[in-house]
C-alpha distance (Angstrom), angle and dihedral (degrees) to the residues before:
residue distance angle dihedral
X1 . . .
X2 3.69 . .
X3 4.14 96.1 .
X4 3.44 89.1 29.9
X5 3.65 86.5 134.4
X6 3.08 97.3 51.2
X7 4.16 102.4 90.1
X8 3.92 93.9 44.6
X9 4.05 87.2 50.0
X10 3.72 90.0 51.5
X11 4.35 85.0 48.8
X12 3.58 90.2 45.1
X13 4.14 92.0 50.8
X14 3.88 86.7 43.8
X15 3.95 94.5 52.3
X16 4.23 86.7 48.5
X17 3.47 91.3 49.0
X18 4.03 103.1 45.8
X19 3.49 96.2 73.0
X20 4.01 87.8 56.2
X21 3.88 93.9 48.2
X22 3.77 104.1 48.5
X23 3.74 97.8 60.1
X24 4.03 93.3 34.5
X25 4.19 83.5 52.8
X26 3.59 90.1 47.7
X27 3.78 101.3 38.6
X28 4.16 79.3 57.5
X29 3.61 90.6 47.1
X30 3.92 84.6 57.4
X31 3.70 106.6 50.6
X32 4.24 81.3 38.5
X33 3.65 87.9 67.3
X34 3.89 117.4 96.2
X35 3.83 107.8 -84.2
X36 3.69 129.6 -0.3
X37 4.19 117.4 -46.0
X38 4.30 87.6 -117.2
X39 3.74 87.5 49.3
X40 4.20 94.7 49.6
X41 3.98 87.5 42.6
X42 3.41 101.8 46.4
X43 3.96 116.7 9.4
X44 3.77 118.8 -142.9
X45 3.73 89.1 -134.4
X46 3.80 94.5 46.4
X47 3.86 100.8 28.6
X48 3.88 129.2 51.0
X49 3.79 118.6 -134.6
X50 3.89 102.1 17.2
X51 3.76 93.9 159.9
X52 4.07 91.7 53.4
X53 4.09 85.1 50.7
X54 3.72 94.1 47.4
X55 4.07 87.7 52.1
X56 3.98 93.1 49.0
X57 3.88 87.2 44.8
X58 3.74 89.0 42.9
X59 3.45 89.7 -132.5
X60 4.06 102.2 133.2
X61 3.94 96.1 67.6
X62 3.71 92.9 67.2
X63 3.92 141.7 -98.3
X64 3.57 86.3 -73.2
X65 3.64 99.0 58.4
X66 3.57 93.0 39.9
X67 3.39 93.6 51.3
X68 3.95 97.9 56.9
X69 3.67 90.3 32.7
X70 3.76 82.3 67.2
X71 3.14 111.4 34.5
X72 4.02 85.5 60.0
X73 3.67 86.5 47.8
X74 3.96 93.7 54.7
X75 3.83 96.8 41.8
X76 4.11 86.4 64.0
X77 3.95 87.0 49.7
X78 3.98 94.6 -98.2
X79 3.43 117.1 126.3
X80 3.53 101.4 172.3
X81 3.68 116.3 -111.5
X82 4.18 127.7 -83.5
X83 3.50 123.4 -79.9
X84 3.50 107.9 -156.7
X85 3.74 106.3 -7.2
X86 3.58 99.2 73.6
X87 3.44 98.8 -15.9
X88 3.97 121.2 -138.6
X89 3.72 92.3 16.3
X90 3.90 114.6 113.3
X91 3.58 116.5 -111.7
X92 3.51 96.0 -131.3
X93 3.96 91.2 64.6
X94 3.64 85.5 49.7
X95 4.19 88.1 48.2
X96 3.87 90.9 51.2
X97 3.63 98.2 51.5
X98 4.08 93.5 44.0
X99 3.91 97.9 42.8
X100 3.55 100.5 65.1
X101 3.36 91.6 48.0
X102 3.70 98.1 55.6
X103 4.06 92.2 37.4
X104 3.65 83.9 55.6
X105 3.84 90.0 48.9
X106 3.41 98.2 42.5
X107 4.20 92.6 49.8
X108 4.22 85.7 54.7
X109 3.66 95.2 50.6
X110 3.72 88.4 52.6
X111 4.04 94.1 59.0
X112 4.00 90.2 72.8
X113 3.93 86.5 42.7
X114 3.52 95.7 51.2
X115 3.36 105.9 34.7
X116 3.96 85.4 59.2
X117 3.47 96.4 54.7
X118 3.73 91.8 52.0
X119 3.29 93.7 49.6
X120 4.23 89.6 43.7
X121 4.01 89.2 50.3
X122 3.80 92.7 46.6
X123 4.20 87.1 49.1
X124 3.57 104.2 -118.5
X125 3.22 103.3 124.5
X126 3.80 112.0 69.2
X127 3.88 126.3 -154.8
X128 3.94 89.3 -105.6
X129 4.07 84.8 79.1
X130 4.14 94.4 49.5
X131 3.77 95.0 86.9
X132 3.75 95.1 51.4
X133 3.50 92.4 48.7
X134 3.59 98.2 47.0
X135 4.31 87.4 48.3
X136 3.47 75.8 62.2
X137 3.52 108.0 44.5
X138 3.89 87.1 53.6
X139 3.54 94.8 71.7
X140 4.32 109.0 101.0
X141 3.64 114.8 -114.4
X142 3.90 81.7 -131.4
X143 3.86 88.6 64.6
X144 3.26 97.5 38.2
X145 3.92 94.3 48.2
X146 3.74 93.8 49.9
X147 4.15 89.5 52.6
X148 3.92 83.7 49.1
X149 3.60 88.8 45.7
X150 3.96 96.6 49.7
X151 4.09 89.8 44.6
X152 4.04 86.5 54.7
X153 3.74 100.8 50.9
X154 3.71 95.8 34.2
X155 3.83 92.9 59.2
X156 4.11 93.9 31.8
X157 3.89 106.6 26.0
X158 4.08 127.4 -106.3
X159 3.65 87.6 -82.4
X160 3.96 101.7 61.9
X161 3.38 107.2 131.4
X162 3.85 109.5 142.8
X163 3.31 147.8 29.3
X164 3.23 122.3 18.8
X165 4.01 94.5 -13.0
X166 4.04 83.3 56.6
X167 3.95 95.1 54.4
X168 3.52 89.1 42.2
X169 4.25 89.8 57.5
X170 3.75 89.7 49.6
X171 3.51 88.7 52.6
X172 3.54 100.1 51.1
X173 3.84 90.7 43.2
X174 3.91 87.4 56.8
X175 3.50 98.4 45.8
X176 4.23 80.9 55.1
X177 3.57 95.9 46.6
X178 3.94 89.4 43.4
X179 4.48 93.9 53.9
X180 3.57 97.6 14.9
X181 3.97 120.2 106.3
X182 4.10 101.7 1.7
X183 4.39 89.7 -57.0
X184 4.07 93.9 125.2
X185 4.01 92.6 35.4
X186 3.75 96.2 38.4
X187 3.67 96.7 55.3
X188 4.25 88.3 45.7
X189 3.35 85.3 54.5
X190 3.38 107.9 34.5
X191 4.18 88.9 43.8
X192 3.77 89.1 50.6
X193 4.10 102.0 44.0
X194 4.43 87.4 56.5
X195 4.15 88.1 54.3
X196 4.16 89.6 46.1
X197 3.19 88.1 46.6
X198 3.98 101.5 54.2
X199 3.56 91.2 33.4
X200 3.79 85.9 78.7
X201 3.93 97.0 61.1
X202 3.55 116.9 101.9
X203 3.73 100.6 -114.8
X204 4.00 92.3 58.8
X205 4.20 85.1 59.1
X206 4.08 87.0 45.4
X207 3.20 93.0 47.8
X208 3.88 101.7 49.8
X209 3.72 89.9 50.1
X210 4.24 88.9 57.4
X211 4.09 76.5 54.5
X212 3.59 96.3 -119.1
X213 4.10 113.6 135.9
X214 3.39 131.7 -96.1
X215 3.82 109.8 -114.4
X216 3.78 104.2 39.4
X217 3.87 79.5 63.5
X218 3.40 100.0 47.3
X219 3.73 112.1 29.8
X220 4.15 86.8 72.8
X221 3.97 87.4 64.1
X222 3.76 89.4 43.3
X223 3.80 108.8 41.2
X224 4.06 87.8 91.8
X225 4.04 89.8 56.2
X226 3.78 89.4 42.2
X227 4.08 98.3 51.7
X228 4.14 84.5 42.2
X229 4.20 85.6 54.2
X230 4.35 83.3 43.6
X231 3.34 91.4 54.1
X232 4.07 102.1 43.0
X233 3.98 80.9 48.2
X234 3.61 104.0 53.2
X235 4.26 88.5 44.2
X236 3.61 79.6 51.9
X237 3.90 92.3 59.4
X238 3.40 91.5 36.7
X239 4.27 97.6 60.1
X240 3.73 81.8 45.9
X241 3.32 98.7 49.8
X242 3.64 87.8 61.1
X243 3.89 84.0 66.0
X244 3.77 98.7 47.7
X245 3.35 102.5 44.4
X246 4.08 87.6 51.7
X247 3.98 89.5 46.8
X248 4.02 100.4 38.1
X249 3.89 96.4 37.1
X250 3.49 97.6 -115.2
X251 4.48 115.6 169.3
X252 3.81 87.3 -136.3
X253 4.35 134.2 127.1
X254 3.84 85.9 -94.1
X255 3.56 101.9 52.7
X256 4.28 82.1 44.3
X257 3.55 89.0 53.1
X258 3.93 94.9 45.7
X259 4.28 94.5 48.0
X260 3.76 88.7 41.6
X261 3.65 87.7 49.0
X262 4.06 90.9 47.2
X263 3.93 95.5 42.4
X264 3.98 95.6 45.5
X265 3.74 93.2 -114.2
X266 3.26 105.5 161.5
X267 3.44 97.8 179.7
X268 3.76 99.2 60.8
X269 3.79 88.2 48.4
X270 3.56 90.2 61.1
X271 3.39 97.3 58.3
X272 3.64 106.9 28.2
X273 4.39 85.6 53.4
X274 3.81 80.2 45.5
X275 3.74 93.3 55.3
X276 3.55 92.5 48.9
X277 3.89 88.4 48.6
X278 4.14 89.2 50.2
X279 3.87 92.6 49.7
X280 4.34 89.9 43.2
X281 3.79 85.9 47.3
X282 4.31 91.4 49.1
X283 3.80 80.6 51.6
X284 4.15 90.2 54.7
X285 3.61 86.4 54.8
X286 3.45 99.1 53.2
X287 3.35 106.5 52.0
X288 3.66 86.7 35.2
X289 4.00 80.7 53.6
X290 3.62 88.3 54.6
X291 3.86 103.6 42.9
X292 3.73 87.7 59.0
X293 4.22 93.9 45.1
X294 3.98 82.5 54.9
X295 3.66 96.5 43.7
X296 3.82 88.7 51.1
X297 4.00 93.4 40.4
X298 4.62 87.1 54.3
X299 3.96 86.2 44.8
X300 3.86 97.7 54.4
X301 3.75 100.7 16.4
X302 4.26 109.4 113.2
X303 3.60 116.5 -100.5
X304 4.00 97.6 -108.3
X305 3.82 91.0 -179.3
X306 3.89 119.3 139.0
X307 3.83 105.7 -93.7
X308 3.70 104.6 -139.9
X309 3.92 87.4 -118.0
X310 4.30 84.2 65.0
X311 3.73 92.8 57.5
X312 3.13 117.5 101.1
């Protein structure tokens, strides 16, 4: 107990740095590529007026430059505008419309997840229903995504993109994101091996014999494990949902990051990877958040321990 701050410190230092290391990492990536980022964007022999683009872009002082020039830019909310993707139009317009849209997604996916885990830590759901769930589980979200993706158009044409056509692609793409690639059967599993697992320390047994239940005992001791699994699963969802938003159409941060990836706009990477570094970082805190709040509950919690006057 005496560094028992320690591990959420170290989260806490890794969610404040995240934000810092994506864009440096990709600003690297940038100048690593083959000729200079103006040049790849906007070839001379292609594209008129390459140096004038690489001064508005303030790409011809160096990755170093850019890099800080930006990252001053996006702490004020400005983000610079899209290259390529939609070109003129600031990227934080772009961000506000596709967030929402893959928050919302994100928060559906996570009702099969959840509600699986509950049900694991509670124990109903037996190991008989494991193997099912991971035949299921093994199933690609690309596959699955592209099934979805047929179902949708087939039933509300190619060009269903709102209304009740648009709810019913976010839907589909959670229901993916929620079965696809071991997400449903790893968080059963996952949920289920922390509560074996304490179940064998003494105090569990003590504590069954003074008739109290199970899980309010143990879930204090497990909490930290549990918001570690919550946060593995939800960075799970999110890498996938780069893949269904591509496949099922969806105006979400994935689907940003995957066009901006396609059409060499570096700008939209930047901030779509940095949004997905911001929402990984809000994860740090939490369970960092929660390690601490269990820390402090063991520290001044009373000692409920049988006295050896109690036993019988």
């Amino acid at each position: 107990m005496r560094r028992w701050w320690l591990r959420p410190m170290v989260r806490l230092l890794a969610a404040v740095s995240l934000p810092i290391l994506v864009p440096a990492i990709i600003t690297a990536l940038i100048w690593a590529l083959p000729g200079d980022p103006a040049s790849i964007i906007c070839p001379p022999e292609t594209c008129g007026g390459t140096a004038v683009l690489a001064a508005r872009w303030n790409l011809d002082a160096g990755p170093v430059a850019f890099f800080w020039g930006w990252i001053q830019g996006a702490v004020h909310g400005d983000f610079g505008n899209s290259w390529r993707l939609e070109q003129g139009v600031p990227v934080a317009e772009l961000l506000r419309t596709a967030v929402p849209h893959s928050l919302l997604l994100i928060a559906l996916a996570l009702v099969p997840v959840a509600l699986g885990s509950v049900a694991a830590a509670q124990g109903w759901l037996t190991r008989a229903v494991d193997p099912i769930l991971q035949v299921v589980g093994l199933v690609p979200a690309l596959v699955l995504a592209l099934v979805a993706a047929a179902a949708v158009e087939l039933t509300y044409g190619a060009a269903s993109f709102s209304g009740h056509a648009a709810m019913m692609r976010l839907l589909a793409g959670a229901l993916v994101l929620g079965l696809a690639d071991g997400a449903l059967s790893g968080a059963i599993t996952g949920t289920r091996a922390v509560f074996l697992t304490e179940d064998k320390q003494r105090y569990v047994g003590v504590a069954v014999l003074r008739g109290e239940r199970r899980l309010p005992n143990t879930f204090p001791n497990v909490a930290p494990a549990l918001a570690g699994q919550l946060r593995a699963r939800v960075l799970h969802l999110l890498s996938g949902a780069v893949v269904v938003e591509a496949v099922l159409r969806i105006d979400g941060i994935g689907d940003l990051l995957w066009s901006g990836t396609l059409l060499q706009d570096f700008g939209v990477v930047l901030a779509a990877a940095t949004g997905f570094a911001l929402l990984s970082s809000g994860l740090l805190v939490v369970q960092a958040v929660v390690e601490i709040a269990v820390a402090w509950y063991v520290r001044w919690a009373p000692d409920l321990s049988l006295a050896p006057a109690d036993l019988p």
